[in-house]
PAZAPA-4460 file (N, C-alpha, C; in steps of 0.05 Angstrom, whole numbers, plus 32768, in hexadecimal, padded with zeros to 4 digits):
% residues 227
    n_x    n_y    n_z   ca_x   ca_y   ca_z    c_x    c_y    c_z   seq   type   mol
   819D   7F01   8143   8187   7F0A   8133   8179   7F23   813F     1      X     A
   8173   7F24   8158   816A   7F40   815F   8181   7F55   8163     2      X     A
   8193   7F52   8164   81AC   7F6D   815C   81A1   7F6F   8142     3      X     A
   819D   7F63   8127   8199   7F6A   8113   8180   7F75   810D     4      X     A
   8166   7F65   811D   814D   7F71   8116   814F   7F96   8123     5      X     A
   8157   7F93   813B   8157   7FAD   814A   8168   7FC5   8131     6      X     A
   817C   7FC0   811F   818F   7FD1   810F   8183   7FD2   80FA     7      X     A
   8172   7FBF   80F8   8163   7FBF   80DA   814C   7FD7   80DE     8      X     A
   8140   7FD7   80FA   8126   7FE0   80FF   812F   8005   8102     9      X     A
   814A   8007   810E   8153   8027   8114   8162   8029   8100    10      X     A
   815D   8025   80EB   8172   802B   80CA   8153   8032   80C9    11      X     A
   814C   8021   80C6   8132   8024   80A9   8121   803D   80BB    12      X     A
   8110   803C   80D2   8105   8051   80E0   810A   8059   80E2    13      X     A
   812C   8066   80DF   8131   8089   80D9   8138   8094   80BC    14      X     A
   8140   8087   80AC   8137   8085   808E   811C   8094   8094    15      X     A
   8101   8079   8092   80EB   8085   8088   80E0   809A   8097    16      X     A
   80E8   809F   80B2   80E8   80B6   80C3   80ED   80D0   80B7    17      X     A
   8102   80CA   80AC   8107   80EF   80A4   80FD   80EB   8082    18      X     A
   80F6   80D5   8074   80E9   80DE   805C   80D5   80E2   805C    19      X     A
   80BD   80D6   8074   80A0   80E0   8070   809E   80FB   8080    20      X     A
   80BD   8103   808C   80B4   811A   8094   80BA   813A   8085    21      X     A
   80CD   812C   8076   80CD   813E   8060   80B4   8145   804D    22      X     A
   80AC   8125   804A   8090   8127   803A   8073   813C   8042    23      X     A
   8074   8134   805C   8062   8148   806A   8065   8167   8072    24      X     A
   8080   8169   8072   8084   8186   8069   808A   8194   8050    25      X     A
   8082   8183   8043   8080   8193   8023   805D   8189   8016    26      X     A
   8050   8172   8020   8032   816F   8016   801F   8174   802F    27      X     A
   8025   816D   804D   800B   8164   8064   8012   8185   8070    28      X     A
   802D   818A   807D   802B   81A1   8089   8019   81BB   8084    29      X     A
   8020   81C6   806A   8011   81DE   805F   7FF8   81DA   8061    30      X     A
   7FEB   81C8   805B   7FCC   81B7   805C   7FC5   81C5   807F    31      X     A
   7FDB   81B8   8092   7FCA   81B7   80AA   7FCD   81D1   80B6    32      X     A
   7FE2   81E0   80A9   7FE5   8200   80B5   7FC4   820B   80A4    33      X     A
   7FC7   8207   8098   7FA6   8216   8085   7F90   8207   808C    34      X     A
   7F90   81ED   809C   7F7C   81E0   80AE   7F77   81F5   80CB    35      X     A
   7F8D   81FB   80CE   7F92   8201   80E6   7F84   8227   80F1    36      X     A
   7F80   8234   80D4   7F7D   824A   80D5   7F65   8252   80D0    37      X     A
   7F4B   8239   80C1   7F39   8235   80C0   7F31   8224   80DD    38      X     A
   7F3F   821C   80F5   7F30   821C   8109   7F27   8230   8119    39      X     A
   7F45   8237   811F   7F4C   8255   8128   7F2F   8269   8126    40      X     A
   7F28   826D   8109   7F1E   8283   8104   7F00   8276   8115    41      X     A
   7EFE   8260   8113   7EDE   825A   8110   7EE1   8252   8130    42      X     A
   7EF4   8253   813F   7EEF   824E   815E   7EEC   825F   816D    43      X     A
   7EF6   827C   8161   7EE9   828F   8175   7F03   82A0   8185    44      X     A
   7F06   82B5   8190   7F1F   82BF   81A0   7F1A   82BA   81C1    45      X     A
   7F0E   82B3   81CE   7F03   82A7   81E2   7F14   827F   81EB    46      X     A
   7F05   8274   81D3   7F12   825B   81CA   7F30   825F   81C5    47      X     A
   7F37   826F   81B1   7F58   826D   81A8   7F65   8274   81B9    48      X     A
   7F61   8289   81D4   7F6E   8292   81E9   7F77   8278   81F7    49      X     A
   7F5D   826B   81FF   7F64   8252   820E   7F6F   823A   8205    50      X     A
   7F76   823A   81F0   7F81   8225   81DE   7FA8   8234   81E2    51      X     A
   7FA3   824C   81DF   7FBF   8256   81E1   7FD2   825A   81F1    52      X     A
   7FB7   8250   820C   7FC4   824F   822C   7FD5   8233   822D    53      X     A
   7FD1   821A   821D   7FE0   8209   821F   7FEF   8200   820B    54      X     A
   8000   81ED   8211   8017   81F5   8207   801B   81E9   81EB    55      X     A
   8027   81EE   81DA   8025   81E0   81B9   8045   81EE   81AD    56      X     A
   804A   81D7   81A7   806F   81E0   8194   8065   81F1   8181    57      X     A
   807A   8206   8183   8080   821D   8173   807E   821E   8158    58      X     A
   8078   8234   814A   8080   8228   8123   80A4   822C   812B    59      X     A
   80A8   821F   810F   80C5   8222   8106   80D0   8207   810C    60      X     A
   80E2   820D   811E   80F4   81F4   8120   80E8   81E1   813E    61      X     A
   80DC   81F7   814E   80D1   81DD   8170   80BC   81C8   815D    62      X     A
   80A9   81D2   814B   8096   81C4   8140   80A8   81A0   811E    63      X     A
   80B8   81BD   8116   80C5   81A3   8108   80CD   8194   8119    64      X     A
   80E0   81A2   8122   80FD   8184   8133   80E6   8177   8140    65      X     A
   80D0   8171   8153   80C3   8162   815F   80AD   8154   814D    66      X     A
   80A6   815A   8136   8093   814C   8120   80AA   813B   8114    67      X     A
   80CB   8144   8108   80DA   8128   80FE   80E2   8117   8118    68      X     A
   80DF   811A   8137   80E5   8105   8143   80CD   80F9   814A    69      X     A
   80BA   80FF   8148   80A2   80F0   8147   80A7   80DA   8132    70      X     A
   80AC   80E6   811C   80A8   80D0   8105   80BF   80C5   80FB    71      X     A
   80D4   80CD   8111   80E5   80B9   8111   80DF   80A1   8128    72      X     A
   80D6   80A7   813D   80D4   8093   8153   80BD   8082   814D    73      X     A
   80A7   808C   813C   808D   8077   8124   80A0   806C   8117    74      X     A
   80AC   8070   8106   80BF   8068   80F9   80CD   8048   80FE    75      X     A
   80DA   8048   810F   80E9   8036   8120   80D6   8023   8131    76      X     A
   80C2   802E   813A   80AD   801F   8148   809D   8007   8136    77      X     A
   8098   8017   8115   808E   7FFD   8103   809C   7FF6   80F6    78      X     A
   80BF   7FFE   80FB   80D0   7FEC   80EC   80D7   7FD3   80F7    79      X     A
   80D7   7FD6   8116   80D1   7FC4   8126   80C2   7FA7   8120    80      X     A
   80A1   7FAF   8124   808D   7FA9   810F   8093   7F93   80F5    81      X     A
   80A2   7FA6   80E2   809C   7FA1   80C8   80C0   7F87   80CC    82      X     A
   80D7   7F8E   80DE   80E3   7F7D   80DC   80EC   7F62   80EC    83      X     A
   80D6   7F61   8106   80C5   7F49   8101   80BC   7F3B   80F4    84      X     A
   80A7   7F48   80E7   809D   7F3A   80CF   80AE   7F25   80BF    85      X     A
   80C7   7F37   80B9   80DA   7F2C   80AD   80E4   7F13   80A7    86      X     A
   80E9   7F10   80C5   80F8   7EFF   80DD   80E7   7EE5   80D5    87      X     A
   80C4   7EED   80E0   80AC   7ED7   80EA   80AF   7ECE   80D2    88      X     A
   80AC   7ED7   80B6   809E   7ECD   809C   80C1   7EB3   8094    89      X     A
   80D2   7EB7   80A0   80E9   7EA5   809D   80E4   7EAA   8079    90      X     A
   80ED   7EBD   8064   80E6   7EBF   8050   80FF   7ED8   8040    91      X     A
   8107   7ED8   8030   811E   7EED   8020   8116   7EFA   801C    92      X     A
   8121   7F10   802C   8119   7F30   802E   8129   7F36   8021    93      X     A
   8126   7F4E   8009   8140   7F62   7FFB   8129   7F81   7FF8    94      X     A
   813A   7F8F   7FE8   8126   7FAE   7FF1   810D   7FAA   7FDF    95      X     A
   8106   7F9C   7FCA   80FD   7F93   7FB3   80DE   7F89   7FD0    96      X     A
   80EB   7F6E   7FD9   80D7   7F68   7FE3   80D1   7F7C   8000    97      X     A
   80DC   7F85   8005   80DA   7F9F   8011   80C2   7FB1   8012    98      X     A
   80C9   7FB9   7FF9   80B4   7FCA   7FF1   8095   7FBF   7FF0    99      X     A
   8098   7FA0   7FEA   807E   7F90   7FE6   8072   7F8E   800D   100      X     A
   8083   7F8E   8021   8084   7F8C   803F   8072   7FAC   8042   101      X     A
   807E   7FBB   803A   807B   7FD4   803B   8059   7FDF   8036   102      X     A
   805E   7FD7   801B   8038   7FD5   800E   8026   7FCA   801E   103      X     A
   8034   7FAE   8030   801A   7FA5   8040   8015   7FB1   8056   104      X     A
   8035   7FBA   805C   8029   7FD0   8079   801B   7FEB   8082   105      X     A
   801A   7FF0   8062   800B   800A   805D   7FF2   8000   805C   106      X     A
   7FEB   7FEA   8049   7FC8   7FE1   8043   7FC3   7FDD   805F   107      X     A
   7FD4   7FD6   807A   7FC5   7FD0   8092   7FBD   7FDD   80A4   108      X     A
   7FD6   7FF4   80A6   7FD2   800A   80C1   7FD0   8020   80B7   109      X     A
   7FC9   802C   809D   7FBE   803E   808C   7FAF   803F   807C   110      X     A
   7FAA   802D   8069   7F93   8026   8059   7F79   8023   8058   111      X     A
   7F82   800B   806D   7F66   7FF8   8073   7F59   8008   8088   112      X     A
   7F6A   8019   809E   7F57   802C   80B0   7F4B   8042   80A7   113      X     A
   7F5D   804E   8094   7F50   8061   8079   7F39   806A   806D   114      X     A
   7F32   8049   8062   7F1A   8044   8056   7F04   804A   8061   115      X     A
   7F00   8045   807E   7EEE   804D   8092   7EE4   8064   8095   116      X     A
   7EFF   806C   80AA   7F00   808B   80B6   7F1D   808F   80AC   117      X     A
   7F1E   80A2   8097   7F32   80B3   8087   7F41   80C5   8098   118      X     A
   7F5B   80CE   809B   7F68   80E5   80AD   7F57   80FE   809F   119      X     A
   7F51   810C   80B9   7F4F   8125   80B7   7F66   813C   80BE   120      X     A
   7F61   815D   80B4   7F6A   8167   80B9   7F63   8172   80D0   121      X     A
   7F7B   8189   80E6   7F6D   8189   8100   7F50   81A4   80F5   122      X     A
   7F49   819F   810E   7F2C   81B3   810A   7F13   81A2   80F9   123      X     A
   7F1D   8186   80FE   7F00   817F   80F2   7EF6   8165   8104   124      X     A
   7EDD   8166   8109   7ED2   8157   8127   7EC8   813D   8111   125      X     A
   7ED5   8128   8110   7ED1   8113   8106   7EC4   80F5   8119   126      X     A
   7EBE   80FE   812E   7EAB   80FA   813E   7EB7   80E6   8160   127      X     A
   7EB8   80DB   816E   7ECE   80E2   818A   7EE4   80C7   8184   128      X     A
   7EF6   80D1   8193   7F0B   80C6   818C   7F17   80AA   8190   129      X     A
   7F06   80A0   81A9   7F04   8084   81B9   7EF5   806E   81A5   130      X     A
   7EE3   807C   818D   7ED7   806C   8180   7EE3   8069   8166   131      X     A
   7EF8   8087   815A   7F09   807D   8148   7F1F   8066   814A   132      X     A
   7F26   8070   8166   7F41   8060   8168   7F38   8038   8162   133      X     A
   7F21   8035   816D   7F13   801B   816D   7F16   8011   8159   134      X     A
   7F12   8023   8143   7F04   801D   812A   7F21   801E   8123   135      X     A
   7F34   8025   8120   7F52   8023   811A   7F61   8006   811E   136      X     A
   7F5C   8000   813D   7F65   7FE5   8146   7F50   7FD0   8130   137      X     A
   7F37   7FD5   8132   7F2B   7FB9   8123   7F30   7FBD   8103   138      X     A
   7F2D   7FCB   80F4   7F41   7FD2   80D7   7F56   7FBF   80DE   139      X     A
   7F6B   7FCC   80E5   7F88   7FC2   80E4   7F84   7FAB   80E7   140      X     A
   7F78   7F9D   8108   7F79   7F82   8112   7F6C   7F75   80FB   141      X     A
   7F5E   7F76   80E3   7F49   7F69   80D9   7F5B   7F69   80C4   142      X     A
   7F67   7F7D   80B3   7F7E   7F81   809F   7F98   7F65   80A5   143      X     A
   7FA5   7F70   80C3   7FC1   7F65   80BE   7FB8   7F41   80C9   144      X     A
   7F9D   7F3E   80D4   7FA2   7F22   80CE   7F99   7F11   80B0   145      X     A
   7F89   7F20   80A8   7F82   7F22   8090   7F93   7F10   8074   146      X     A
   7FA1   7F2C   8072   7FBB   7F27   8072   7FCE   7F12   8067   147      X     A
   7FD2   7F0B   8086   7FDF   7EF7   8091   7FD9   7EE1   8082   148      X     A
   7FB6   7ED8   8086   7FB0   7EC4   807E   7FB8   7EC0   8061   149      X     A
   7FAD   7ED6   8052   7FB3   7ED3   8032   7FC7   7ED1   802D   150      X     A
   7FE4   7ED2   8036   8000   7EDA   802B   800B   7EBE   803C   151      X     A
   8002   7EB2   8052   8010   7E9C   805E   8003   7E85   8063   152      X     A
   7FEC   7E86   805E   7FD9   7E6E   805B   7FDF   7E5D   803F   153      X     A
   7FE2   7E44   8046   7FE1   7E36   8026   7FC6   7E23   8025   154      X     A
   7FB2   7E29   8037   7F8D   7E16   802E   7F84   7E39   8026   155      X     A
   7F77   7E35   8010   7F6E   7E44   8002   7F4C   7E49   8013   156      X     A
   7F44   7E30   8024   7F30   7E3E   8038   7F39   7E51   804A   157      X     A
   7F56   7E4E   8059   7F63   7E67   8063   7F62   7E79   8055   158      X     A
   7F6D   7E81   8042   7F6E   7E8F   8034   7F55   7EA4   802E   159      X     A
   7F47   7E8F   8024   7F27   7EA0   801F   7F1F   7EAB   803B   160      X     A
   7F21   7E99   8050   7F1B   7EA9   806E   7F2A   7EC2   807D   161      X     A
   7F45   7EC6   806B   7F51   7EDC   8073   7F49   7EF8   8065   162      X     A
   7F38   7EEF   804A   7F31   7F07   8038   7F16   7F10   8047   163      X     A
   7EFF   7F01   804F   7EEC   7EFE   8063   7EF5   7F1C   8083   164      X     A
   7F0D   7F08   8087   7F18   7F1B   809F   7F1F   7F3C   809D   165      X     A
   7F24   7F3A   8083   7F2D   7F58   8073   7F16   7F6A   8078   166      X     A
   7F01   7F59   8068   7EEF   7F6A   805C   7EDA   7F64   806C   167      X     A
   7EDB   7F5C   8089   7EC3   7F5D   809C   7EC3   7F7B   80AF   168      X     A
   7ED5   7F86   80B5   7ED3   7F9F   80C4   7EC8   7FB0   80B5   169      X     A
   7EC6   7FAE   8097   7EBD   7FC6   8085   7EA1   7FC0   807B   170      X     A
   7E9B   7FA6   8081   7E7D   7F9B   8081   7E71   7FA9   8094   171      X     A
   7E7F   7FA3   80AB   7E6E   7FBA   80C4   7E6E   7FC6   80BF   172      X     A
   7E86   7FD9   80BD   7E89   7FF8   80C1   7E93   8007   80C5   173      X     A
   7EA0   801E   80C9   7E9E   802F   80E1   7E8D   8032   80F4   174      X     A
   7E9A   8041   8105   7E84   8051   8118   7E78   8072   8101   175      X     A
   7E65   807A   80FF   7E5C   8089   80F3   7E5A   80A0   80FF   176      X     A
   7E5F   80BC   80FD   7E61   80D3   8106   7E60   80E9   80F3   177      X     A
   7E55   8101   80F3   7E52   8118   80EA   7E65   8127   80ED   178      X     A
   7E70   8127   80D4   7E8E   813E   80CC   7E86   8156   80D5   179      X     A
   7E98   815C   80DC   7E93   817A   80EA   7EA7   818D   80EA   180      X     A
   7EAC   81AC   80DE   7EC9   81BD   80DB   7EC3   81CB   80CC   181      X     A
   7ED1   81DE   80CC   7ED0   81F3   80BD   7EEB   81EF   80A3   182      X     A
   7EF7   81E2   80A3   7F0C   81D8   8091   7EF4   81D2   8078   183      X     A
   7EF9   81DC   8064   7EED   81D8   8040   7EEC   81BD   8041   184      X     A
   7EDB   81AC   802C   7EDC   8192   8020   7EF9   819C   8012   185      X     A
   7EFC   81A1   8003   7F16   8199   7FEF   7F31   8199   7FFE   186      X     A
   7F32   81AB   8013   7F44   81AE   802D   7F49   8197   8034   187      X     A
   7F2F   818A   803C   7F28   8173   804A   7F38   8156   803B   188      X     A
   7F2A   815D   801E   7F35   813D   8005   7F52   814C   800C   189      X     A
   7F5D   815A   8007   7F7D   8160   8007   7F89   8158   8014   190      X     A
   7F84   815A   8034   7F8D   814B   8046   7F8F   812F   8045   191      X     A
   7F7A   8125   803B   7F78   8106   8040   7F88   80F5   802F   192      X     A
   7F87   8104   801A   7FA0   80FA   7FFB   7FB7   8100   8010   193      X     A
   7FC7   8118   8013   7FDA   811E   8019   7FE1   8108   802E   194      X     A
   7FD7   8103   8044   7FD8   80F0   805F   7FDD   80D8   8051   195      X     A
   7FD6   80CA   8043   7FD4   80AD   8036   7FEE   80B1   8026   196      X     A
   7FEF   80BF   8014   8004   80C6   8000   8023   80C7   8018   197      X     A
   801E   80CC   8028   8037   80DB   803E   803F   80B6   8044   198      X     A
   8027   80B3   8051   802D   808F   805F   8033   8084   8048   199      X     A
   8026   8087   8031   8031   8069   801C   8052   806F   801D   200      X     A
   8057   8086   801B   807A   808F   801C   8090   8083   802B   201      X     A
   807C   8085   8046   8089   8079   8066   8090   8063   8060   202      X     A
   8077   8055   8055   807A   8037   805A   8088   8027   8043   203      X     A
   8089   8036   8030   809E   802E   8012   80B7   8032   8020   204      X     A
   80C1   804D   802C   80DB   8053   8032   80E0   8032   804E   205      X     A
   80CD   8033   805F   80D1   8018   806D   80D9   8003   8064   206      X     A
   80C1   8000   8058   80C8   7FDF   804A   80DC   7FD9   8038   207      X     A
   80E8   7FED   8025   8104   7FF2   8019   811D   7FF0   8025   208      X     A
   8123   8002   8030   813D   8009   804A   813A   7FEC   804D   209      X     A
   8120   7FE4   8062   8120   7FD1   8074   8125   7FB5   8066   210      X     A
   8124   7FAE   8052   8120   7F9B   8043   8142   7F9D   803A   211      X     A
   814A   7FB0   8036   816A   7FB2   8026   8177   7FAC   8041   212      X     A
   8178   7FB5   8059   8193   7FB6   806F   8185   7F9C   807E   213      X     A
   8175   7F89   8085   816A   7F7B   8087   817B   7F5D   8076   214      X     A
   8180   7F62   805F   8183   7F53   8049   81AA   7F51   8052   215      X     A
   81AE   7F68   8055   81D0   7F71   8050   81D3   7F68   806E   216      X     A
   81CC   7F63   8088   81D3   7F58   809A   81CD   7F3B   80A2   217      X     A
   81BC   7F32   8093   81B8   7F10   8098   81C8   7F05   8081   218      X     A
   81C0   7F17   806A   81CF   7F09   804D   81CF   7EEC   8048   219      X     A
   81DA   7ED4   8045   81CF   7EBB   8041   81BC   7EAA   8052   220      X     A
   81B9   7EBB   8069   81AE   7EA8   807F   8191   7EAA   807D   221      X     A
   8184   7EB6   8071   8163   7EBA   8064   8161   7EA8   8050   222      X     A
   8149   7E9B   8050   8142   7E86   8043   8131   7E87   802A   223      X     A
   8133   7E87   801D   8129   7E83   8000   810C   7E8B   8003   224      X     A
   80FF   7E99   7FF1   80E3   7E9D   7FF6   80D8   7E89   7FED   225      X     A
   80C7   7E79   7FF3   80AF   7E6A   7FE2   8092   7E72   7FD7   226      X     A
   8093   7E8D   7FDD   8084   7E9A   7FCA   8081   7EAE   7FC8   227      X     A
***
């Protein structure tokens, strides 16, 4: 079973690897080059000098080829992830239910952190980063047990306590901070569609692939869903 989870996880994470990275170079890229020229301008030639002294991949091909193995090696890392899941839920995976695997992995480690604190484009001070990242882990953690409860719980007081778990990080909060950049509002909404729009892609192309080669290497030995 882990020869298979491991072939299931490097099929599907290089699949969705090179389709969200196609996606991002035809909707997120152009976005962040025109993010990028509105920092530029507004940081000064003093600032841009010293930004230029270190080091950053090239346009053209150093900047692609290292953005599709990025999101190929994300890729494979939550196919990993997503085919566990698989495995734990002892439940009939095909690309069908795939895609349904897929949906929840987006509402957890994109969605639900989303709602909060939205991706920005670069050049915009969305306030320090030790307190976003926080607010990322308790989203998700609060989402994927969430979750859990609702989709594998059969007492409907679980159940109600996992919708509770959802929607308690967003009772709090965020951490609150003052947007800050010279990037436009509409710049700004563009990005944030585009970013979400890019991941819902990832994680369809995941949960698909992953759900079909998944299915074609266990084939009878997955057990009937019960719901």
């Amino acid at each position: 079973m882990l020869k298979r989870l491991l072939i299931t996880a490097l099929i599907s994470g290089a699949v969705a690897g090179f389709v969200v990275a196609a996606a991002q170079a035809v909707w997120v890229s152009p976005l962040i080059a025109e993010a990028e020229t509105y920092e530029q301008a507004a940081a000064g030639a003093e600032t841009v000098a010293a930004v230029d002294a270190a080091w950053e991949p090239g346009d053209g091909f150093e900047r692609v080829g290292l953005t599709v193995l990025a999101d190929v090696l994300s890729g494979v890392g939550f196919a990993l992830v997503l085919a566990g899941a698989f495995v734990l839920s002892r439940r009939a995976v095909d690309w069908r239910r795939g895609l349904l695997w897929g949906l929840a992995g987006y509402a957890v480690f994109s969605l639900a952190p989303a709602i909060g604190i939205p991706p920005y484009p670069p050049g915009v001070d969305a306030g320090p980063l030790g307190a976003r990242q926080m607010w990322w882990f308790t989203a998700v953690g609060g989402a994927l047990a969430g979750l859990a409860l609702l989709v594998f719980a059969t007492s409907w007081p679980v159940k109600i306590g996992g919708a509770v778990v959802i929607v308690l990080p967003h009772i709090v909060g965020p951490p609150v901070f003052e947007i800050t950049g010279a990037a436009p509002p509409e710049l700004i909404d563009s990005f944030m569609i585009a970013s979400l729009g890019t991941t819902l892609t990832f994680w369809l192309a995941l949960g698909g692939v992953g759900g079909l080669v998944f299915r074609k290497l266990t084939g009878s030995e997955s057990r009937p869903a019960t719901a």
